[in-house]
C-alpha atoms as a printed R data frame, in Angstrom:
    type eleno elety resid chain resno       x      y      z
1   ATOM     1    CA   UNK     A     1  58.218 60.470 50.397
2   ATOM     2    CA   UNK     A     2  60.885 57.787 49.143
3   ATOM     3    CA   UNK     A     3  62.710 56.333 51.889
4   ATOM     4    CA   UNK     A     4  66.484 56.865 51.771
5   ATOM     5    CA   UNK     A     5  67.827 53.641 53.021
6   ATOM     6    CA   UNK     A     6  66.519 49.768 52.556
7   ATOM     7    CA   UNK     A     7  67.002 47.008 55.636
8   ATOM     8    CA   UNK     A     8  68.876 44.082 54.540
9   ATOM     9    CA   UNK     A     9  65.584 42.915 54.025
10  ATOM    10    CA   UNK     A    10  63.682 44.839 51.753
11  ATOM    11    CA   UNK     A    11  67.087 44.765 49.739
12  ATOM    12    CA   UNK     A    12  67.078 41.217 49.654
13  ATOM    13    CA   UNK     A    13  63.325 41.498 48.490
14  ATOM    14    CA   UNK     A    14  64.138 43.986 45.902
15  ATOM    15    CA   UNK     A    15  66.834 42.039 44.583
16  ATOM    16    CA   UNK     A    16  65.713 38.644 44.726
17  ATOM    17    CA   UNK     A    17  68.891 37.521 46.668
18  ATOM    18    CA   UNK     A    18  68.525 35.901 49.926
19  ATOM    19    CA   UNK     A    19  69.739 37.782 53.262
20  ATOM    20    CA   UNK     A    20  72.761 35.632 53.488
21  ATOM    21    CA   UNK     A    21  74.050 36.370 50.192
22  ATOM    22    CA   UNK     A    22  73.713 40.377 50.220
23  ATOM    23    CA   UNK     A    23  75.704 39.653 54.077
24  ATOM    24    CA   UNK     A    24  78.205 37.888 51.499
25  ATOM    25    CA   UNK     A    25  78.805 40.386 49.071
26  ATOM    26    CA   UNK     A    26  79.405 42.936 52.173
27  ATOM    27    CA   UNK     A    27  81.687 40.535 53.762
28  ATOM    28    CA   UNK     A    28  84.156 40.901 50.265
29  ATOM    29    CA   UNK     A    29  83.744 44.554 50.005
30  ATOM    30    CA   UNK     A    30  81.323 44.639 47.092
31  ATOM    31    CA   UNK     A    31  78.689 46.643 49.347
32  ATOM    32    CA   UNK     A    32  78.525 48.312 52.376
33  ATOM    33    CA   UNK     A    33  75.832 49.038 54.927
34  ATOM    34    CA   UNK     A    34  75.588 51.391 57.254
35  ATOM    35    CA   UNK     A    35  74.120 50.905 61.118
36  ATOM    36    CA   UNK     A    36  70.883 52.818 62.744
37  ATOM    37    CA   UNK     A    37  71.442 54.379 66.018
38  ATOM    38    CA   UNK     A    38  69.690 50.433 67.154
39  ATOM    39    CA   UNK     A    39  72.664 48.777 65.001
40  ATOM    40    CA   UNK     A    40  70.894 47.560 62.725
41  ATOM    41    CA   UNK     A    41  72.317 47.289 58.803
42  ATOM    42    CA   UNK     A    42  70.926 49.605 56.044
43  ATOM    43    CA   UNK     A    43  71.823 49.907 52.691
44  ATOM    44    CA   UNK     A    44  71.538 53.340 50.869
45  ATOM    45    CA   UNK     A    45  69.365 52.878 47.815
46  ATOM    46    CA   UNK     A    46  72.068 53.344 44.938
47  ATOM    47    CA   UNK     A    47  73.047 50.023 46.137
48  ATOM    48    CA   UNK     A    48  70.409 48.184 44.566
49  ATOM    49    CA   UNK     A    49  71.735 48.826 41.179
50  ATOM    50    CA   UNK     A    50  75.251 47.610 42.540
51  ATOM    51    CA   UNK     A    51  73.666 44.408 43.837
52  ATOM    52    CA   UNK     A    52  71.980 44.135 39.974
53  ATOM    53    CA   UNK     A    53  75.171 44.828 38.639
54  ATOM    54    CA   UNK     A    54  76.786 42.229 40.686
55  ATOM    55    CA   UNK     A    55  74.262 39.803 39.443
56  ATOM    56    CA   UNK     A    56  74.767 40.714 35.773
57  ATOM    57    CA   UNK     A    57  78.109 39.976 36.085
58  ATOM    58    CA   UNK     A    58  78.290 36.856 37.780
59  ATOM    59    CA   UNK     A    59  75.961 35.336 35.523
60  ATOM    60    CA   UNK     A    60  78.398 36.437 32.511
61  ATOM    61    CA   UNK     A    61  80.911 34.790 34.610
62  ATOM    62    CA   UNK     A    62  83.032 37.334 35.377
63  ATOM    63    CA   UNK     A    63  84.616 35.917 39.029
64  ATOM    64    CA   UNK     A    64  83.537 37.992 41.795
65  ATOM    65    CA   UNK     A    65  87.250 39.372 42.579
66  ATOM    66    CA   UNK     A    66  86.971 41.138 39.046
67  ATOM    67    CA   UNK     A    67  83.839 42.802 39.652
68  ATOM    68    CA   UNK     A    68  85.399 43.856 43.524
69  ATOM    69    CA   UNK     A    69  87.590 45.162 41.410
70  ATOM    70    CA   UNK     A    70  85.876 47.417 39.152
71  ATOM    71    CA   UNK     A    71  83.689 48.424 41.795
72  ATOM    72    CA   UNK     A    72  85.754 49.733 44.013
73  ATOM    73    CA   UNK     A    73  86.545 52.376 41.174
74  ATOM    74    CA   UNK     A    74  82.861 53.288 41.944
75  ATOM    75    CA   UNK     A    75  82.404 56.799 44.446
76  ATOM    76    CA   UNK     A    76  81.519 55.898 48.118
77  ATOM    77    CA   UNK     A    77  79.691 58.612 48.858
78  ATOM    78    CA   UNK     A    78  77.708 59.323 45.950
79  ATOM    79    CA   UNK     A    79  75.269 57.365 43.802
80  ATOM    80    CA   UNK     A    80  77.633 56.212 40.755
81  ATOM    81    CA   UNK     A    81  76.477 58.258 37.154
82  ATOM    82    CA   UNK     A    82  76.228 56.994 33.735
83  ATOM    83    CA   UNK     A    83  79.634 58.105 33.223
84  ATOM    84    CA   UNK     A    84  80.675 55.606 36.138
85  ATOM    85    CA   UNK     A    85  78.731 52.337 34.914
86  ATOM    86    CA   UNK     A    86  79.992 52.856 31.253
87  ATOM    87    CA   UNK     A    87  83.624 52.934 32.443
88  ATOM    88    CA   UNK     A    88  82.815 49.386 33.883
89  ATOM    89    CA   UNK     A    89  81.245 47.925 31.257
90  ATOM    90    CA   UNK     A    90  83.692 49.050 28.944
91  ATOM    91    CA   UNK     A    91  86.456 47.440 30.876
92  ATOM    92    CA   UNK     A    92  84.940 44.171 30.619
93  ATOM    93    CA   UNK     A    93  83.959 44.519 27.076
94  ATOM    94    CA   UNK     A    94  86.522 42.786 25.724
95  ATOM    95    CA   UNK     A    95  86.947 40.137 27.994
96  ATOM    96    CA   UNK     A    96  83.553 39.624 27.642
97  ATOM    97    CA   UNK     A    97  83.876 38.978 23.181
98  ATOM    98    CA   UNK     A    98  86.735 36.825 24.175
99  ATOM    99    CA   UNK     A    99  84.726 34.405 26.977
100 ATOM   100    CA   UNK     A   100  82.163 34.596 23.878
101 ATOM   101    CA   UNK     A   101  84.377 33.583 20.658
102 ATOM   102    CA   UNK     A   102  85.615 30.772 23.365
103 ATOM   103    CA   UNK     A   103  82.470 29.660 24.153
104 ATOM   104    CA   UNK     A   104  80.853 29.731 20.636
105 ATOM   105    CA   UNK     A   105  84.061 27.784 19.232
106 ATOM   106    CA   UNK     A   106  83.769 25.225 22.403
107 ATOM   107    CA   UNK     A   107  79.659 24.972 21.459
108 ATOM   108    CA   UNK     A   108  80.548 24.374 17.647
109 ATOM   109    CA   UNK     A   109  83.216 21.700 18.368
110 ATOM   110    CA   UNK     A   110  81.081 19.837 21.241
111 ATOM   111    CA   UNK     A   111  79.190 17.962 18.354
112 ATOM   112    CA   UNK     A   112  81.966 17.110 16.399
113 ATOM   113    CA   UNK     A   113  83.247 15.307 19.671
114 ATOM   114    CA   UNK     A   114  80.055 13.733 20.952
115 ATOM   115    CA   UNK     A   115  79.731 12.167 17.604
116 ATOM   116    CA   UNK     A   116  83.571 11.126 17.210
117 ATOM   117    CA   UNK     A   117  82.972  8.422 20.174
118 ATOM   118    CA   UNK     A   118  86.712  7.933 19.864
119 ATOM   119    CA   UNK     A   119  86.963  8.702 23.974
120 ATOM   120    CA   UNK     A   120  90.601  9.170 23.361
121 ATOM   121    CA   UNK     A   121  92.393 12.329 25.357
122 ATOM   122    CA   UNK     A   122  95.332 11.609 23.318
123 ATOM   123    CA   UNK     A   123  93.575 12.271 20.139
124 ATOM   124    CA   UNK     A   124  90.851 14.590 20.965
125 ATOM   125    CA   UNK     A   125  91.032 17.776 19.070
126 ATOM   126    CA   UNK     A   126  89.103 19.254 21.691
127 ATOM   127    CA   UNK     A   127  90.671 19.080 24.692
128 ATOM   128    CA   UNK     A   128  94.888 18.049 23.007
129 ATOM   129    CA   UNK     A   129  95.412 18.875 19.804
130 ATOM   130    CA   UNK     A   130  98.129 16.861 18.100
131 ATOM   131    CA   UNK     A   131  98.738 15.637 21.394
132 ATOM   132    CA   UNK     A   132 100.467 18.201 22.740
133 ATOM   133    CA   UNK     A   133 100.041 17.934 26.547
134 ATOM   134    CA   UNK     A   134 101.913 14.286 25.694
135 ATOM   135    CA   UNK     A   135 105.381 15.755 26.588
136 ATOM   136    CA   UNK     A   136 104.242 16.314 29.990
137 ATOM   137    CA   UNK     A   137 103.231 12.853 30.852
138 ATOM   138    CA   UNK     A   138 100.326 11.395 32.133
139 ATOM   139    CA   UNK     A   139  98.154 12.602 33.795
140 ATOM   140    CA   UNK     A   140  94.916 15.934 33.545
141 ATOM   141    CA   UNK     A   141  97.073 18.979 32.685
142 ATOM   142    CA   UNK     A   142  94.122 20.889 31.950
143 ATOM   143    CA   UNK     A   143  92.007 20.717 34.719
């Protein structure tokens, strides 16, 4: 017989996050727990996959208010369905190919500027193009 619910715990076990981080996540509404009759926290089991998706995400670098976001589209009461997870990952699809053409284009240019050696903001095609953060004065306008 499968347990229904996992302590805070054996979710942390399961997911290879420690304790403090899974009390985290709960703290900004990305999962929720529930309390035994002795108060302490369980998690149902659908929220395993949550916690993996939460991981996923992150480590694409979508910011954690995003992925509050599309999980609070999720059902409550109910473990999400295919249906459910395919919404999500369909909403982030395209930021996703953007973050990707940016970072391939910033990978392809970063040789091209270590080799320059010109450490010049005001002509680095990388970070100011023709200069045009010069109108602003000095000073990071990027950053």
């Amino acid at each position: 017989m499968t347990k229904k619910n996992l302590s805070v715990g054996e979710l942390s076990l399961r997911s290879g996050l420690p304790v403090s981080t899974l009390h985290f996540y709960e703290r900004k509404g990305l999962i929720a727990s529930e309390r035994t009759s002795a108060n302490h926290r369980v998690y149902r089991r659908e929220i395993l996959r949550r916690v993996t998706v939460i991981k996923i995400a992150q480590s694409a670098g979508i910011p954690l208010a995003e992925i509050a976001d599309a999980l609070s589209g999720l059902p409550g009461d109910t473990s999400p369905d295919t249906h459910d997870w395919e919404r999500i990952a369909e909403n982030w699809h395209d930021d996703l190919t953007r973050r990707i053409e940016r970072l391939t284009a910033l990978r392809d240019k970063m040789a091209m500027c270590i080799g320059c050696g010109c450490l010049s903001v005001q002509r680095c095609p990388l970070v100011n193009a023709d200069d045009h953060l010069a109108k602003d004065g000095p000073g990071a306008r990027l950053l």
